[in-house]
Phi, psi and omega in degrees: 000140185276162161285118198229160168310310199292337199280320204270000178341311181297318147293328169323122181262134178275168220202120178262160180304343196200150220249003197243146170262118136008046194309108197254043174205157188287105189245017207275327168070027171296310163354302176320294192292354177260339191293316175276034133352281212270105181330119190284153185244127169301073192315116146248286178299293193227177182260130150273068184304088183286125177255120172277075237289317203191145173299176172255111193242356160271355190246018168265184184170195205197155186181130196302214178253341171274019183033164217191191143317091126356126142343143152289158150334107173247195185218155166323158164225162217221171173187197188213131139244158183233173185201141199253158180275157179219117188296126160229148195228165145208145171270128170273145180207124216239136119293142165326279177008285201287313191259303151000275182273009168204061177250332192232173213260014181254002159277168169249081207218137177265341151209133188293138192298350167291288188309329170299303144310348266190270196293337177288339186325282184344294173322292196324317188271346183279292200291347183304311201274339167277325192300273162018267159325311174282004184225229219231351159082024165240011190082335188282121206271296200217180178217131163329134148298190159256145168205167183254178195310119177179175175255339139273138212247114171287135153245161163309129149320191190215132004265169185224348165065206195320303164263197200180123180261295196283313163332320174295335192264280268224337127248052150083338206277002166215141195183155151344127192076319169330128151281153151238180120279126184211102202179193181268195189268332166325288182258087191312309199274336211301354193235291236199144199234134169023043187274121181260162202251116190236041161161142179248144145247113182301127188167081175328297207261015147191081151277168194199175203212120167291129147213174192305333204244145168253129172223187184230128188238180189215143176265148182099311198262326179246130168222162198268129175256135178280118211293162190232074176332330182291317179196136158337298204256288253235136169305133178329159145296135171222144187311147187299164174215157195302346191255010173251308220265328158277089181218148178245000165238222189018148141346130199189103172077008168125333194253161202204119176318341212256331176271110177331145180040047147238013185308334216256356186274108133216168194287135183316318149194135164268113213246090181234023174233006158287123166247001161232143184294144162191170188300321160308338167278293189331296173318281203304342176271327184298326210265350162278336165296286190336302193292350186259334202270308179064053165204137167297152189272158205263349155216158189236107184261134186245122153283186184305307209315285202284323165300325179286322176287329170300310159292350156311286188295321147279002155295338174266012170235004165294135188231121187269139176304304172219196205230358157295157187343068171306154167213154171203156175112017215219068183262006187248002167244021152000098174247159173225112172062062177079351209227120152278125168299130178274110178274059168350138132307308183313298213299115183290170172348293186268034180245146170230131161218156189245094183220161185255101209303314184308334156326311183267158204225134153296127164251150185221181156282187171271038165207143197258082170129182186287124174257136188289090153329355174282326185263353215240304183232101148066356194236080130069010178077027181261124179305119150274150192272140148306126190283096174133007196232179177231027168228194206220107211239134176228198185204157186228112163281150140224130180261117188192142183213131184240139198221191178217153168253357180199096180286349200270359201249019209215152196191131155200188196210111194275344215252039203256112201253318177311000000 
């Protein structure tokens, strides 16, 4: 009988199929890379937004040829928002081991276990910082379903419209390993304290999340958290998303639409009860730009979902000559008003925006982009050894905070399921 791989296994020195590891996740964190663009403003106490608010619109008049009295003197009117920084950290942590056996280039280790941890960190905190930008700047990851007493935890399905459940899974932004907090917007914590999540079900239409404790949620009432060492009750601090700051109510940067001669902070239009896409919601967020602006907006943000359906709808106005070599299917170059549509995976399901990026304003530290805590106090960007352990520890700062310096200029539409 011959010698085959499978007889010689034992002997065999291994060998990987690839020299490479594989991301078995989307990881490009484009929303991020277009937003860091947009010129950073460098924080001290706080970011100062001067807002030019409104015309001098009491001191005109009008008068005839026998002329007459003139308005009092009125002025321009002017105001400010600030935005406070928001730290975003992950911790790294190496055992001896771990850089022993699998450190150097004469193992057969496909990557050293520094470089493994180490450079994905960055991603890891960058996209935690997309999750962030695409939702509502309130800490909530996901929202419950109902469920009864268990250690699976129901979230809402797809599509969900307005919150979002399944989404969290299905981009990466809740998974294996994930800590949590699970409780009300009151109480972060009211059900469950640092609970790690030790198995997901990928399941549009019934998901759910493993965690150690069995509780009972409610929809509408309980949501998923990122856990918060820091405080008992209350959600990290976390950074504005496209779904507080493109509002046509709440607070933003200290000004709040709701307060006299703050009317003018809202966004041109928010769109949350069209639940199917068309060119007319399309039309209508632009043209509400337009009317505050007097400029069409400069980019147009997408998920798949709504990118296919955009494309539906002008793929059903192709009108063919003949029946030779037709295509379809050419869905990722879209323009819209002049614009390739950008279609994101981050972006969820129901979103449509209409924006104008120079609107917004990036805040930063006195560094632009993720810093190796090692390099942040001193040590040369090198893992330090705990002392009294048999590991090694670093940290990835990145200081970012997203404010707008103009909302009229920004448009969207949330509720989109279809």
């Amino acid at each position: 009988m011959a010698q085959t791989a499978t007889t010689l296994l034992d002997v065999l020195k291994e060998n990987w199929t690839s020299q490479t590891i594989v991301k078995q996740f989307e990881a490009d964190n484009g929303p991020l890379t277009r937003l860091e663009k947009v010129k950073a403003t460098m924080i001290g106490k706080q970011a100062q937004v001067p807002i030019h608010k409104g015309r001098n619109l009491g001191g005109y008049t009008s008068v005839g040829a026998g002329g007459g009295t003139l308005n009092a003197a009125g002025k321009q009117l002017v105001d400010q928002a600030t935005y406070t920084l928001v730290y975003h950290w992950l911790q790294v942590e190496l055992d001896a081991s771990a850089l022993a056996q699998a450190g150097g280039a004469t193992l057969q280790s496909v990557v050293s276990a520094k470089d493994l941890e180490i450079e994905n960190a960055v991603e890891n905190v960058r996209h935690q910082a997309v999750r962030q930008l695409m939702t509502n700047g309130d800490g909530i990851v996901a929202q419950c379903d109902t469920g009864g007493a268990s250690t699976t935890v129901e979230l809402l399905p797809s599509p969900s419209g307005t919150a979002y459940g399944y989404d969290a899974i299905v981009r990466g932004w809740l998974g294996v390993g994930s800590v949590v907090d699970i409780g009300t917007t009151a109480d972060t914590d009211a059900l469950v304290t640092a609970a790690e999540v030790t198995a997901i079900k990928d399941d549009p239409t019934d998901p759910d999340i493993t965690i150690g404790t069995s509780i009972s949620t409610t929809s509408g009432t309980h949501f998923v958290y990122i856990a918060n060492p820091n405080s008992a009750t209350a959600a990290n601090p976390e950074m504005n998303g496209l779904r507080n700051i493109v509002n046509t109510s709440g607070a933003l940067g200290g000004l709040n639409p709701a307060n006299a001669g703050e009317e003018f902070w809202a966004a041109a239009a928010r769109d949350t009860s069209t639940s199917v896409f068309s060119l007319d919601l399309a039309l209508n967020l632009s043209r509400q730009v337009r009317q505050r602006t007097g400029q069409s907006e400069t980019q147009v943000w997408t998920g798949l979902k709504q990118e296919a359906n955009f494309y539906s709808l002008l793929q059903n106005q192709v009108r063919f000559s003949g029946d030779r070599e037709l295509a379809a299917g050419s869905v990722s170059r879209l323009r819209w008003n002049g614009m390739v549509v950008d279609a994101f995976p981050d972006v969820l399901d129901s979103d449509w925006w209409a924006l104008t990026l120079s609107d917004l304003c990036r805040i930063t530290g006195a560094w632009d982009g993720p810093k190796w805590a090692t390099d942040v106090f001193g040590g040369n960007g090198q893992t330090q050894w705990a002392a009294g352990t048999t590991t090694g520890k670093d940290a990835v700062v990145f200081p970012l905070q997203i404010g707008a310096q103009r909302r009229n200029g920004l448009a969207g539409a949330t509720a989109l399921t279809a």
